[in-house]
Steps between C-alpha positions, in 0.01 A plus 500: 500500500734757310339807396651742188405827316423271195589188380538408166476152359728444229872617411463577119523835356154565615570376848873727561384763329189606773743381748783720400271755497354509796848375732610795365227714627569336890259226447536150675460285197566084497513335156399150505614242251462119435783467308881627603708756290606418223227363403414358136249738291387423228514799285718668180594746787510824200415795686354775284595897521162553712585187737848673549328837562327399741802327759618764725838354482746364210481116403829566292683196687327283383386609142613223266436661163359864369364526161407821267352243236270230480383269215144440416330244288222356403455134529822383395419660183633887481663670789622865507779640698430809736808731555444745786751780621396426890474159711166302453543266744799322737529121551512362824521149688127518687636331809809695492245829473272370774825445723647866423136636591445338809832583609427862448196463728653334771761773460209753543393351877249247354523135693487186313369133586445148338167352588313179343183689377217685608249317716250752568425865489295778601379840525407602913537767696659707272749253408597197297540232710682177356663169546738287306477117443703434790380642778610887489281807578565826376259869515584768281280837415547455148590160257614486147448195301800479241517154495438438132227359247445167717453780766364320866414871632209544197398141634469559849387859471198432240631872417491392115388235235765248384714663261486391136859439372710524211755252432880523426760180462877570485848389555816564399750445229895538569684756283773207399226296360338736286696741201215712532589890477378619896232742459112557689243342251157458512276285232122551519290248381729219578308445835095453428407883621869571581851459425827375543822699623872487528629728818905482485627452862945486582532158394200388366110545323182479626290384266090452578157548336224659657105455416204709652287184574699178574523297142643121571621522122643846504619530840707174529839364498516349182389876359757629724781252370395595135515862525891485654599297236363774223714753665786337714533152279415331814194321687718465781313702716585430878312585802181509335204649769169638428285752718165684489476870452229649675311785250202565591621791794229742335234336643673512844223663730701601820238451831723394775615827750808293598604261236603600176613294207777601287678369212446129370258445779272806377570410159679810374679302198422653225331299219625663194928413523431276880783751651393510880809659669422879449126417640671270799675816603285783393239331715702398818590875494121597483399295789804629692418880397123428643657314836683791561243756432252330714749472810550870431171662454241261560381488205373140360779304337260299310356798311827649472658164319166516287588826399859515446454188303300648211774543283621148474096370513478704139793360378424182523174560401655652178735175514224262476315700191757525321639138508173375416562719182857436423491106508159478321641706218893387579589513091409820473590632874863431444500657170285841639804438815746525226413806329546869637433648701325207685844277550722814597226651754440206687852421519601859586265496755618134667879637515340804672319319735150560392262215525302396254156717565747790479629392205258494298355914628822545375464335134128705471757780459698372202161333363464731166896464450423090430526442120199252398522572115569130438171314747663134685339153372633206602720421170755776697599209758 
């Protein structure tokens, strides 16, 4: 039987970023995959100014694309074009980002191992004892769960109820079969409680559509297929994949000492946009930072996650509101998202890093600066 500091379970962003952490503060730490690097992920791989914020290390080798501007619509119908002075977001290849990461960790002093799954696992003696589907043992004082939406650490730890998902489909269209211009769009409304993007990578778009609640009309190929051709004059989408998104993260109750859940696997996707990378990280870091403390002071690492995880809990509280709001009322969302100073605050505050809670303090400020002197109905859209 192998004994570490902690082991984490799962070598996404969640996963490398509590283990980069905590190598670097002279922790034994083994990552544990099922799959080896480089893995296929499927995800747009667009990082926002917050997720980048929050690496303690550059991801410039492998940035594909960096855009000031984005395009918003509305269902096919209108669309808008956004022109910012800063970066909103950088495009990535997911398994090329996962990769870089993990490299970065083993870099730091953090070991790394394939196993076949989880078997069993449990809290004893003040530590998490557990063993893989074929036969190995390992004891660690502390394990993180970063192992994604489908997460087999929730299961075995009863920690937390199944979490409800989001769905997003996507693929990808080459540059050479498309005359599109290359530019970061998103279309709300084209997805049943969601929308559809276009994230520019080297050589190539991603297109998808995501919904908050799994829609088979929606949320399907053919939908897929039909929303490249509007933009790129092609259905030829290839490598098609779907995936959950796991949003419900607020309701996360945290009652293990030992085992936290992070990421995907604690359902820290938000459900407003479905962008999970800042959360992946922000929360590996969290459950690092209370590791630490604990093997410091004493102090319980449980309460300390609790705590230091407020912020993000009223975020995606906030998140979950106010996509409720947004899609019920889409017409007249994306018009209000239009108009100033709603359209320039929130995307000031995105290429500043701010999340969305923060946001929107931030737009209470410019509130009485808003010019309503002609009301929205729906004959604007």
């Amino acid at each position: 039987m192998r004994h570490y500091d902690t082991i984490i379970i799962g070598g996404g962003p969640a996963g490398n970023a509590a283990a980069y952490q905590l190598s670097n503060a002279g922790q034994q730490v083994l990552i544990l995959e099922k799959t080896a690097f480089p893995r296929m992920k499927a995800c747009a791989g667009m990082l926002t100014m917050k997720a980048l914020h929050r690496l303690p290390y550059s991801i410039a080798p492998i940035i594909q694309y960096k855009s000031s501007d984005m395009t918003v619509g509305y269902y096919l119908k209108k669309s808008h074009e956004i022109k910012g002075k800063n970066p909103l977001v950088v495009t990535t290849i997911r398994s090329e980002l996962d990769e870089f990461c993990l490299n970065k960790a083993i870099e730091s002093g953090s070991e790394f191992e394939i196993i076949s799954g989880l078997k069993s696992l449990s809290e004893a003696n003040e530590l998490v004892e557990l063993e893989t589907k074929c036969g190995q043992s390992f004891t660690a004082k502390f394990l993180i769960g970063a192992d994604g939406a489908h997460s087999q650490v929730r299961q075995l730890s009863n920690c937390f109820s199944p979490a409800k998902a989001g769905v997003a489909l996507e693929g990808i269209v080459p540059y050479e079969a498309s005359s599109a211009k290359v530019r970061v769009q998103f279309d709300f409304g084209v997805a049943k409680n969601g929308y559809g993007w276009l994230i520019p990578k080297k050589d190539h778009f991603n297109v998808g559509l995501y919904a908050r609640q799994p829609h088979k009309k929606s949320a399907c190929k053919q939908a897929l297929r039909d929303y490249a051709m509007h933009h790129l004059g092609t259905s030829d989408v290839k490598d098609i994949v779907g995936h959950p998104l796991a949003t419900n993260g607020d309701y996360y109750q945290h009652k293990m000492k030992r085992i936290f859940l992070v990421g995907d696997a604690a359902g820290y996707a938000e459900p407003l946009l479905g962008e999970g990378i800042h959360n992946a990280i922000a929360s590996g870091q969290t459950a690092a930072k209370a590791i630490i403390e604990n093997l410091q002071t004493g102090k319980d690492a449980s309460e300390i996650y609790h705590k230091e995880s407020k912020e993000l809990m009223a975020d995606l509280v906030f998140c979950r509101q106010a996509s409720r709001g947004f899609y019920k009322i889409l017409p007249l969302s994306y018009q209000l998202l239009r108009r100033y100073p709603v359209g320039p605050v929130f995307i000031n505050g995105y290429a500043g890093g701010l999340n969305a809670l923060r946001s929107a303090q931030l737009l209470k400020k410019f509130k009485t600066s808003c010019d309503y002197s002609q009301p929205l109905s729906l004959s604007d859209v």
